[in-house]
N, C-alpha and C positions, 0 to 999 in steps of 0.2 A: 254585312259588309266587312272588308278588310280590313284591318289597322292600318294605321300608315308607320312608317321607321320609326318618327318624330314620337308617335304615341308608343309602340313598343319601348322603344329605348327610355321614353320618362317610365316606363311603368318595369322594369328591369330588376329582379330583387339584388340587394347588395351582395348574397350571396354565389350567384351565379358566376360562374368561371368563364368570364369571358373571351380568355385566350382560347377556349375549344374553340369556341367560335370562330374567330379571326383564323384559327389553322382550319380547319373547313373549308373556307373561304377561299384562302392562299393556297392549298394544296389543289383544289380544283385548278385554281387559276393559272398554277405552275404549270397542270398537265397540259391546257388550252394554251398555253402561250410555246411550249415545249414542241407541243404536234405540228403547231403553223410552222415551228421556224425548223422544223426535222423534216416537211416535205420539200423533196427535190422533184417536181414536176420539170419535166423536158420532154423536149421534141422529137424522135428518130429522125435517122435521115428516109425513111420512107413513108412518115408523115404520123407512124404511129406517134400515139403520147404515153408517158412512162412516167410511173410516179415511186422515186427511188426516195432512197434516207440519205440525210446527210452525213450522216456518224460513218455509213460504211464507205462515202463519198472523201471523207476525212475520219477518219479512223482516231486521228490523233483525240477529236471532239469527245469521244465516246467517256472520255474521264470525267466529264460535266456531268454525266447522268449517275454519279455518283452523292453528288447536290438537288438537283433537276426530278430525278425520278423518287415524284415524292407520295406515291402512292400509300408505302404504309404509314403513313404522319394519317393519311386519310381515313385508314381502317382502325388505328390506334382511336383518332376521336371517336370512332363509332364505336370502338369496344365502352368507352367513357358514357359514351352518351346513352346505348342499350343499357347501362349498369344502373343510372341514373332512372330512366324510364321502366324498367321493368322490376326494380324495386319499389318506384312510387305504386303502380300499380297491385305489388303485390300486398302493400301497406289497405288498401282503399278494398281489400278482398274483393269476393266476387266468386262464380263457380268455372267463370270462363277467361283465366287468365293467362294462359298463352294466345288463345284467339286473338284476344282484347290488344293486345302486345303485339304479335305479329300486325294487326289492323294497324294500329297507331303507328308501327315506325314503315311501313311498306308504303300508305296511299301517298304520300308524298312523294316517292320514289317511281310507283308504279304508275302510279297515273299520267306522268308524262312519258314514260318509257312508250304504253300501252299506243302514244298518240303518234310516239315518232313512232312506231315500226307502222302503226296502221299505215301514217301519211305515206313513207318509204316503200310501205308496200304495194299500198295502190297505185303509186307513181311506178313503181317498176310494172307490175302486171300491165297496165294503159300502154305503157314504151313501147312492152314485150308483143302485145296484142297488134299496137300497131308499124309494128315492124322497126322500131327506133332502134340503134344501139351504137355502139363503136366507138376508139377516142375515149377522151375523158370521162363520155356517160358512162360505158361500162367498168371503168376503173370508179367512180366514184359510189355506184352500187356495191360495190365487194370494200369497200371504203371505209362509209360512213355507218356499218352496222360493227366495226371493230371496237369499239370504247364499251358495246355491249357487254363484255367479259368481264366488268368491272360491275357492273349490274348483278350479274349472276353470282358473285364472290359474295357481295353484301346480302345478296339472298339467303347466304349460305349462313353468313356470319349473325342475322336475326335470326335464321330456326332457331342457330345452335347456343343462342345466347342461353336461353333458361337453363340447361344441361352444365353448360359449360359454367355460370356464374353461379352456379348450386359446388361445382367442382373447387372455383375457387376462393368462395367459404368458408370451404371445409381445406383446403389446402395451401392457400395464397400461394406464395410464388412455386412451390411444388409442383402447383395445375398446371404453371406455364412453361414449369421444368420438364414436363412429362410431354407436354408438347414438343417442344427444341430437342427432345430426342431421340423424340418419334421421327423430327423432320432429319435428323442428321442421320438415323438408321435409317430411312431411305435412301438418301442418296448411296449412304455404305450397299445398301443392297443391288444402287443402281448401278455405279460405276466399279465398284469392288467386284462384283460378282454377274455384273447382267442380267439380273431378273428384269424379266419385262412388264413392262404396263405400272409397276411399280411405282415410276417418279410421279403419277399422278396421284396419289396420297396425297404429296407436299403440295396440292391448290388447297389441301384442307390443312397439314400442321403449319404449313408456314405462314398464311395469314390469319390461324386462328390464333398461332400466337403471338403475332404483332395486336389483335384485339385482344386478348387477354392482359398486355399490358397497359390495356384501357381500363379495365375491371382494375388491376392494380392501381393507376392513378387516382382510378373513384375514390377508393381507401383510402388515398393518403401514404401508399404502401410502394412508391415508386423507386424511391430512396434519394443519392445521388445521380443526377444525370448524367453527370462527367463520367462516371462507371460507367456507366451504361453506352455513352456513346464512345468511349476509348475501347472497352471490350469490343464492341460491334466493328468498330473500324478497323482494329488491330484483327479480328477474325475476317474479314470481306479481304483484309489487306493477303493474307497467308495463304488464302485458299484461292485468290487470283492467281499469286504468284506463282502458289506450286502446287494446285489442283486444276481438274480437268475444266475449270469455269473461266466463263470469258471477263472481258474487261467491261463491259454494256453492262449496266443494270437493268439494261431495256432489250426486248427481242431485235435483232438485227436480221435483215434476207440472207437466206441462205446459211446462217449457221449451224451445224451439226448439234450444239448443246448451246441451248439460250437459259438464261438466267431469270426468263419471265414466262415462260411458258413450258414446260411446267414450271415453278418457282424451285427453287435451289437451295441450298443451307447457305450457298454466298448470300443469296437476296434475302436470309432472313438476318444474316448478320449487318448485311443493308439494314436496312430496319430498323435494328437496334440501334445504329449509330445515329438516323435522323432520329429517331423518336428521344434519344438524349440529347439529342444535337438542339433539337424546339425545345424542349424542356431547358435548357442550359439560356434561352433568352426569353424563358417567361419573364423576368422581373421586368426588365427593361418594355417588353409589348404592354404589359398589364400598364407601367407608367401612362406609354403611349395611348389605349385604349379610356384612358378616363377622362379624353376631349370627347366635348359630347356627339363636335361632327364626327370624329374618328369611329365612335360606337357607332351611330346612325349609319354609317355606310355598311361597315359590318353586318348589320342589320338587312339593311338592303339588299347586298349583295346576297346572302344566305338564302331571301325569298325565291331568288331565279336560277343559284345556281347549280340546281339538276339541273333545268333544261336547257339553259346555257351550254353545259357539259357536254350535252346529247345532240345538240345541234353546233355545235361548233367547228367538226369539219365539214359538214354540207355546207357552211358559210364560206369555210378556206376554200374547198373545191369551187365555189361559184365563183369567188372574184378570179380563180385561173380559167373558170371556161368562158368569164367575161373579158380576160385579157386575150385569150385565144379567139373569140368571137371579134373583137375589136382589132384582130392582126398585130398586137402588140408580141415582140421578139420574144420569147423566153432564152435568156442567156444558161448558159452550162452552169448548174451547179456546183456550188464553193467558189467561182470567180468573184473577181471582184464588182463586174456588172451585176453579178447576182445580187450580191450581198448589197449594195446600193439599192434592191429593189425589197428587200426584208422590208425595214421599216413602211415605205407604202401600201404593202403588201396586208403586212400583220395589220396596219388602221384600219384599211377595206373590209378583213376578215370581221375584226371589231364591229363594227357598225356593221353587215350585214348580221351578226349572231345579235345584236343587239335588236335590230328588224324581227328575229324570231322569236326572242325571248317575249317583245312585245305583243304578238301574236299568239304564243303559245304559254306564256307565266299564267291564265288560269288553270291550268293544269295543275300548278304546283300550289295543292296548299293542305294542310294537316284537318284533320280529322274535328269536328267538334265533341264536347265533353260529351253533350247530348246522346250523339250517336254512338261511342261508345259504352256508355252504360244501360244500351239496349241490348249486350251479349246474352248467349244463352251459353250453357255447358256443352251442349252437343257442337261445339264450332272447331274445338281442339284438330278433330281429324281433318276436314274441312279445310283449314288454317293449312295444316303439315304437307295437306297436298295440296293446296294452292300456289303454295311455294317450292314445294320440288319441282312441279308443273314447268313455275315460272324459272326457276335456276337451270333445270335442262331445255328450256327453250330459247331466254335468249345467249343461252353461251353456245347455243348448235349456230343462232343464227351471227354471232359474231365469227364464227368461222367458215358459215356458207355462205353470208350476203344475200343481198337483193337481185342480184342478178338469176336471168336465167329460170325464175321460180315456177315454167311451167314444163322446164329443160328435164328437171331431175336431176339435175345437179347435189352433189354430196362432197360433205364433208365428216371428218373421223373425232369425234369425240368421245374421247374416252373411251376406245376402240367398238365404239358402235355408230356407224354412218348414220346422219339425217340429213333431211333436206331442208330447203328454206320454207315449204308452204306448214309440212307437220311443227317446224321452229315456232312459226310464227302462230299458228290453232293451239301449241300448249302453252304459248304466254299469254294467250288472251282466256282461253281456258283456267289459266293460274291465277288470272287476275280475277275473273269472276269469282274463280272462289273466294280469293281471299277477301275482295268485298263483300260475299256473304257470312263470310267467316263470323261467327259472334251474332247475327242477327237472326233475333233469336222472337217469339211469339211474343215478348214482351213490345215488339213496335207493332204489332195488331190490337188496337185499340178504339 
């Protein structure tokens, strides 16, 4: 049986950094709260529905995503948190300790990932099969498999932790230096010169090293934050100004050069500036964190919010095709009737994501001790392709959706086209493995 918050939180060692936690928490929450209130769902005038962004609706907005877009605060705790975990384990030996590793920080991740495409998939094939589509259903299939890109990043950033936290070790802030200039010599090579295919390097230097300033804070080795978050801003600030980068730290329709896909030397100077920017109000949160309802929540929320994360725009899209089903007006975007319908909007959202998290929070739960120390040696390769599996699967399907999946529909990753059904056979293919990963003869007994 589970713990409840109440037990976790009395059993809490004093040494635990509980600030990671609460940024966890909040950085999720910023993105789910960010997404509801960025969709501009409207009406054509010929009855289509069209689900635009606010930021390019108001342009002027797009400066908020400069606080807002708090994604590396997210990969930064995970650079922390793998540094943490994959040193405990390497303490506790073993013959099978990347398996062991990759097991421990994925099932919790994967196992609800695995449930939303299942559910999203078989809800699209059934549509498809029986003739359903059009309107909102079809926008919300190409949708709600979008937040998947963020899956596939973390994928990335667990392979590479052993490698990379062995690098900086032996180098501390060096490791992260050789990163930042590997991502800046991309772009030189992108915009400077035009070699192609090139910018996609930076989905690997630029949020390896936002985690790698994870690994530094393990240390102790972070230093001032104020540095850290004035450099970052003063560089985000220079290269808006007077480089080819836009003002969004978030993708916007239709722009030529986004800052988030592929990621940018702006969005790594992003980065920098939040991740000093949190640091710069540890004191004051840790204050705040040592009420014990305050931890408890923290606590709580941490248990749901993957699947929280992963179901939260299928929640936003229901309550618009329930205000569409109900004949309720949708007003134009950025009005002020709009904005009068945000806050009702965002609660409905709330409480139906809360309806799924209900429904689908077994999914999300960590690993027992047990069953990881049933690894074998032979799980290493296992483990490596379980996970590539899974990292090229679901970042094809955040870019191909649901829709469509017996169409042949394609999309361009990383200059090789997949479709949704092959997306969705290598993440679940990935996923097998990596739950075999480790299990090894010793659970034949």
């Amino acid at each position: 049986m589970g713990s409840s918050a109440r037990d976790l939180a009395a059993a809490t060692p004093a040494s635990r950094d509980k600030y990671i936690d609460l940024l966890r928490v909040a950085s999720l929450g910023t993105v789910v709260l960010g997404h509801w209130l960025m969709a501009a769902v409207s009406v054509r005038g010929d009855g289509q529905v069209e689900v635009g962004n606010l930021l390019a609706v108001e342009p002027r907005l797009q400066l908020l995503t400069w606080v807002l877009q708090v994604m590396p605060v997210f990969f930064f705790v995970g650079g922390f948190s793998h540094a943490l975990s994959y040193r405990s384990l390497r303490k506790k030996g073993g013959t099978a300790l990347y398996s062991d590793f990759v097991r421990a920080r994925l099932q919790r991740l994967l196992r609800p990932t695995v449930v939303f495409i299942g559910v999203w998939g078989l809800a699209a094939l059934v549509l498809q099969l029986a003739g359903e589509g059009g309107g909102l259903l079809d926008v919300s299939l190409r949708l709600v498999a979008q937040p998947l890109w963020f899956i596939g990043i973390y994928l990335a950033m667990v392979a590479f932790t052993p490698p990379l936290l062995r690098l900086h070790e032996m180098y501390g802030w060096g490791a992260f230096g050789g990163l930042v200039a590997a991502a800046g010599l991309v772009d030189v090579a992108r915009f400077g010169f035009g070699v192609p295919y090139v910018e996609f390097l930076n989905f690997a230097f630029v949020w390896l090293a936002v985690h790698q300033l994870g690994f530094l804070h393990a240390d102790g080795r972070l230093g001032r934050p104020y540095v850290l978050a004035g450099a970052g801003l003063a560089g985000a600030v220079l290269l808006v100004a007077y480089g080819p980068y836009p003002l969004s730290m978030v993708g916007m329709p239709g722009e030529k050069i986004s800052n988030m896909a592929p990621p940018t030397f702006a969005l790594l100077c992003h980065g920098l500036w939040l991740v000093g920017g949190v640091e710069m109000l540890r004191r004051f949160a840790e204050w705040w964190l040592r009420r014990p309802s305050v931890w408890r929540a923290v606590i709580a929320a941490n248990g749901i919010s993957m699947t929280a994360f992963l179901w939260h725009l299928t929640a936003m899209l229901g309550v618009y095709g329930a205000l569409l089903t109900l004949g309720v007006r949708l007003p134009e975007p950025a009005t002020g009737e709009w904005w009068a319908q945000v806050p009702p909007r965002i609660v409905a959202a709330g409480v139906l994501t809360g309806l799924l998290v209900a429904l689908f929070r077994r999914c999300e739960r960590r690993s027992s001790v047990r069953e990881l120390a049933s690894s074998s040696a032979g799980g290493r390769g296992v483990a490596a392709l379980g996970v590539t599996l899974c990292l090229f699967g679901v970042l094809g399907l955040s870019m191909v959706g649901f829709g469509g999946l017996l169409d042949g529909r394609t999309a361009v990753l990383v200059a090789v086209r997949v479709t949704a059904p092959v997306a969705v056979a290598m993440t679940f293919a990935g996923w097998l493995l990596v739950e075999r990963a480790g299990r090894g003869r010793s659970n034949i007994a």
